[in-house]
C-alpha positions in Angstrom: 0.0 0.0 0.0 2.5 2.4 0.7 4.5 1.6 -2.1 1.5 3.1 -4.2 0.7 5.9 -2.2 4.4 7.0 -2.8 4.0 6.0 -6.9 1.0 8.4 -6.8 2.7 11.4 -4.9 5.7 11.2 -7.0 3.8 10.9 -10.3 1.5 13.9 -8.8 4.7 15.9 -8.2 5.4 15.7 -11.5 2.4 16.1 -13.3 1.7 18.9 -11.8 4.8 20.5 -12.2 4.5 19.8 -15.8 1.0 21.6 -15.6 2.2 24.2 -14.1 5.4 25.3 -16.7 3.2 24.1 -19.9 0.5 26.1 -18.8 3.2 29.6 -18.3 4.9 28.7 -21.1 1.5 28.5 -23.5 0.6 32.4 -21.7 3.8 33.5 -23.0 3.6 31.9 -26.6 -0.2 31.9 -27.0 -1.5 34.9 -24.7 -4.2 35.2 -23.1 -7.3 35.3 -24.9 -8.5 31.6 -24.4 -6.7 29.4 -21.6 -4.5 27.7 -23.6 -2.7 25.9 -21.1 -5.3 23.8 -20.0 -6.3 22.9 -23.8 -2.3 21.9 -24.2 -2.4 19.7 -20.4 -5.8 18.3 -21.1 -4.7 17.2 -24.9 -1.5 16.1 -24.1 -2.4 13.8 -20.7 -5.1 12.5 -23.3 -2.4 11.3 -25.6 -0.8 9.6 -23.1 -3.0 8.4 -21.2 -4.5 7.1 -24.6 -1.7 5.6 -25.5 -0.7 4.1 -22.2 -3.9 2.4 -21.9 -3.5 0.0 -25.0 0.3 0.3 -25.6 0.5 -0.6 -21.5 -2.1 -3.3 -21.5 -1.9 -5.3 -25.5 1.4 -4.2 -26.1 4.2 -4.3 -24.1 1.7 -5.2 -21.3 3.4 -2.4 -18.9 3.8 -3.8 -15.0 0.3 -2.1 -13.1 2.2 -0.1 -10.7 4.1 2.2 -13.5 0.9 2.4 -15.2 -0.4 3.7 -11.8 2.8 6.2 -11.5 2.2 7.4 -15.0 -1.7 7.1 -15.6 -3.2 8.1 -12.2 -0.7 10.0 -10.8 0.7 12.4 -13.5 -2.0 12.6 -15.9 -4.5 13.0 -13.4 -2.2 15.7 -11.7 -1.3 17.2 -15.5 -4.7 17.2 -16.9 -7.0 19.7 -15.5 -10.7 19.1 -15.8 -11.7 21.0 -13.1 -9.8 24.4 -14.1 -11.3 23.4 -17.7 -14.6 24.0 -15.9 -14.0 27.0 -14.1 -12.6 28.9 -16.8 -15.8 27.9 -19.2 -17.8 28.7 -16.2 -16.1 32.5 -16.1 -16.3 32.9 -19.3 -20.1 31.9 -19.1 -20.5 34.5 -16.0 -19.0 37.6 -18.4 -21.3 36.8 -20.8 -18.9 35.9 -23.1 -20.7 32.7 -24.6 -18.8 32.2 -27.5 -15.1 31.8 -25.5 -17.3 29.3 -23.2 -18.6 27.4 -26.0 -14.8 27.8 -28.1 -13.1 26.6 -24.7 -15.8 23.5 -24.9 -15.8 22.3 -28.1 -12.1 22.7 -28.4 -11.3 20.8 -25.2 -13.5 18.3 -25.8 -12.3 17.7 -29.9 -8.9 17.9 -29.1 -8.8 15.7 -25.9 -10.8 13.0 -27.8 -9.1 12.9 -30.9 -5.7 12.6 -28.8 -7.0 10.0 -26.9 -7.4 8.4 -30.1 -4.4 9.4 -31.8 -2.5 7.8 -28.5 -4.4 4.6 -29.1 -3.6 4.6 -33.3 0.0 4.9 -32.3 0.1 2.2 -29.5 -1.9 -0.2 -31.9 0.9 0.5 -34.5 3.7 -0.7 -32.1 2.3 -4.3 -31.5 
């Protein structure tokens, strides 16, 4: 038990450390206008998570606990549903529906179709 508490606080340290500078770095290369940074986290933990879920279980068949590190600990620190929601839901409070419905349908194409792009890739190993 402890052994996966610790593989979940070290993969949390990380993912969200990696949330944290993508999410600066896309302010400074992107701007404002739209949060961008949790589009990039959200997209990118798709992928992997994507990918890890086939590539770690029909392909290489990945041992459980890295699968834990890597899928539960930093993507669900990296990814950031919750801020996803808050920033649509501000968006919604200005009155600025078309950002909220933007932010949306841009985090939810983008998310799926890397989610699918990680499993087309992981397929592609085996």
């Amino acid at each position: 038990m402890l052994s996966k508490v610790l593989l979940l606080g070290i993969g949390g340290f990380i993912g969200s450390n990696l949330r944290y500078w993508i999410s600066n770095w896309s302010v400074n290369y992107f701007g404002t206008s739209l949060p961008y940074g949790t589009l990039m986290v959200n997209a990118i933990g798709s992928f992997i998570l994507g990918f890890l879920m086939i590539y770690g279980t029909e392909v290489a068949n990945i041992d459980p606990r890295m699968r834990l590190f890597i899928g539960t600990g930093m993507m669900g620190a990296l990814t950031t549903f919750s801020t996803f929601s808050v920033e649509t839901f501000v968006f919604i409070r200005q009155s600025d529906y078309l950002l909220a419905i933007l932010n949306i349908g841009l985090n939810i194409t983008i998310t799926l179709c890397a989610v699918w792009l990680g499993f087309i890739i992981a397929k592609s190993l085996a």
